[in-house]
C-alpha positions in Angstrom: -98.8 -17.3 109.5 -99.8 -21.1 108.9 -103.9 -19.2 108.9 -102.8 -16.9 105.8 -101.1 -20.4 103.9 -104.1 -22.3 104.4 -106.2 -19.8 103.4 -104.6 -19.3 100.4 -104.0 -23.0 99.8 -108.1 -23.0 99.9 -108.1 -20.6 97.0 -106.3 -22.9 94.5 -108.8 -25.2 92.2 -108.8 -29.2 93.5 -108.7 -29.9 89.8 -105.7 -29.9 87.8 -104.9 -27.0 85.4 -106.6 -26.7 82.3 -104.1 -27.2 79.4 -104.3 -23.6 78.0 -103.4 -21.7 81.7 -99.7 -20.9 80.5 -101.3 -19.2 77.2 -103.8 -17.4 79.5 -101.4 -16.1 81.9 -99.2 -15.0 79.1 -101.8 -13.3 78.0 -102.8 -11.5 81.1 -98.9 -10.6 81.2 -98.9 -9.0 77.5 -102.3 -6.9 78.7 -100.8 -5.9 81.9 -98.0 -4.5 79.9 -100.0 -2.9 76.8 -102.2 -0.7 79.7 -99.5 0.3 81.3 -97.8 1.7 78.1 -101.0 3.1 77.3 -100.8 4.7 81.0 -97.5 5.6 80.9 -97.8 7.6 77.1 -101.2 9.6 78.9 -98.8 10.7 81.9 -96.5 11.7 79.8 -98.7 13.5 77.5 -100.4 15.2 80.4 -96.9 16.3 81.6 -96.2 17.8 77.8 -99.5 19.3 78.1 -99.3 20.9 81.5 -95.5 22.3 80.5 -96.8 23.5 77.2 -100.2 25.5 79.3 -97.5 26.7 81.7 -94.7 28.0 79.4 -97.8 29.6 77.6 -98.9 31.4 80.6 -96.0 32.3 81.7 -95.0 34.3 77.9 -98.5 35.7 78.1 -98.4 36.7 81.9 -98.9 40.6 81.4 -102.1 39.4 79.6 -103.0 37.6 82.8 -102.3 40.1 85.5 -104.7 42.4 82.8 -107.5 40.2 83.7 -107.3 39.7 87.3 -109.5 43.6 87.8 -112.1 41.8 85.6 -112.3 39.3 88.7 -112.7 42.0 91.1 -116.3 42.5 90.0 -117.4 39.2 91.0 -120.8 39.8 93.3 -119.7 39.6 96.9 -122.3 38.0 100.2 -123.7 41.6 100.1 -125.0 41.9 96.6 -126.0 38.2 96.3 -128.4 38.8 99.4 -129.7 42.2 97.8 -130.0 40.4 94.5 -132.0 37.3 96.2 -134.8 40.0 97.9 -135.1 41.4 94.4 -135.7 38.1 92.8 -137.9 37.7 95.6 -139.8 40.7 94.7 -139.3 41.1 90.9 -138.1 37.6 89.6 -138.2 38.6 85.9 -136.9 41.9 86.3 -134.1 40.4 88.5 -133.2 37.3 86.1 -133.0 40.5 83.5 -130.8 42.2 85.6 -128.5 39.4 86.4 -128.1 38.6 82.3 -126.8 42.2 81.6 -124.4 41.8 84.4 -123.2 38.5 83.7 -123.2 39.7 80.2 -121.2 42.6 80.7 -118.7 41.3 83.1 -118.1 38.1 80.3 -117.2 41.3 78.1 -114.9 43.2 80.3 -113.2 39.6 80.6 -112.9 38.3 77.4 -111.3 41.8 76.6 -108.0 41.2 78.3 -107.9 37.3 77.3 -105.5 36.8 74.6 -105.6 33.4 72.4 -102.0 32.6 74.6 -103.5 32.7 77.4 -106.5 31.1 76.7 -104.9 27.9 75.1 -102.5 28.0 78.1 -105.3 27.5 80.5 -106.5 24.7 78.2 -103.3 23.2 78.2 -102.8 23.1 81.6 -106.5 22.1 82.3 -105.5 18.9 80.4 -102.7 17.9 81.9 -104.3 18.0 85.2 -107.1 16.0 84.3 -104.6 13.0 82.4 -102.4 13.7 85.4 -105.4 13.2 87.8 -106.1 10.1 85.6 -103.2 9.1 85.9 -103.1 8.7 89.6 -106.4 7.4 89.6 -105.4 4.0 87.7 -102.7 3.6 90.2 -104.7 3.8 92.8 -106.5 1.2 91.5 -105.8 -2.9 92.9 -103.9 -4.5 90.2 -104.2 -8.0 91.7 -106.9 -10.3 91.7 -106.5 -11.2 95.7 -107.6 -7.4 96.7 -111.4 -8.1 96.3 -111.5 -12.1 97.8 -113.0 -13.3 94.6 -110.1 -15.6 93.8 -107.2 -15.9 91.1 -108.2 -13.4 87.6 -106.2 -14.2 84.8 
């Protein structure tokens, strides 16, 4: 225990403290507090979000079961193996034949997408990216002893 005193004992200036430290650390204080308003009005705004995306979903759910048969005609291992010895083959002709699928299966898609569900998705893609922000600044140190580089303030 007396090893972790004296090294922190080590970490404090021989000189005396300049006469503007209180102002500084008050203002360190006052910052600390600003970002984690700041932090606190994105989490909750990514919750709203999120609730929003999911109570939209959930009113334009036979819209969204509608789409899932659009999914089904994803290419499986199969095709993609059969579509890589045509490109082998035939490159243009395959990259042709790849653009009218992709094409057409955007179409069958976007046919059974209502604007519900579509800003529902949005909605809840934002609120998992503030929430995921969110968590990331927490995770972060918040004091200047993490790094060994001494006292911020």
């Amino acid at each position: 225990m007396n090893d972790r005193m004296d090294e922190l004992l080590s970490r404090l200036p021989s000189e005396p403290p300049t006469s503007d430290l209180a102002a500084r650390i008050v203002q360190a204080v006052s910052q600390r507090r600003q970002a984690r308003r700041r932090w606190r009005r994105v989490g909750l705004a990514a919750l709203a979000s999120g609730l929003g995306g999911f109570v939209l979903l959930l009113s334009s759910w036979s819209e969204a079961i509608g789409v899932l048969p659009a999914a089904g005609s994803l290419p499986d291992a199969s095709s993609l193996s059969q579509w890589i010895t045509a490109f082998l083959a035939a490159p243009q002709e395959a990259l042709v034949d790849l653009a009218d699928s992709a094409i057409a299966w955007e179409a069958a898609l976007s046919e059974g997408i209502g604007v519900l569900l579509l800003l529902g998705i949005v909605l809840l893609t934002v609120g998992a990216c503030g929430g995921l922000a969110r968590l990331l600044v927490r995770a972060a140190p918040r004091n200047g002893y993490s790094h060994g580089k001494g006292v911020h303030v």
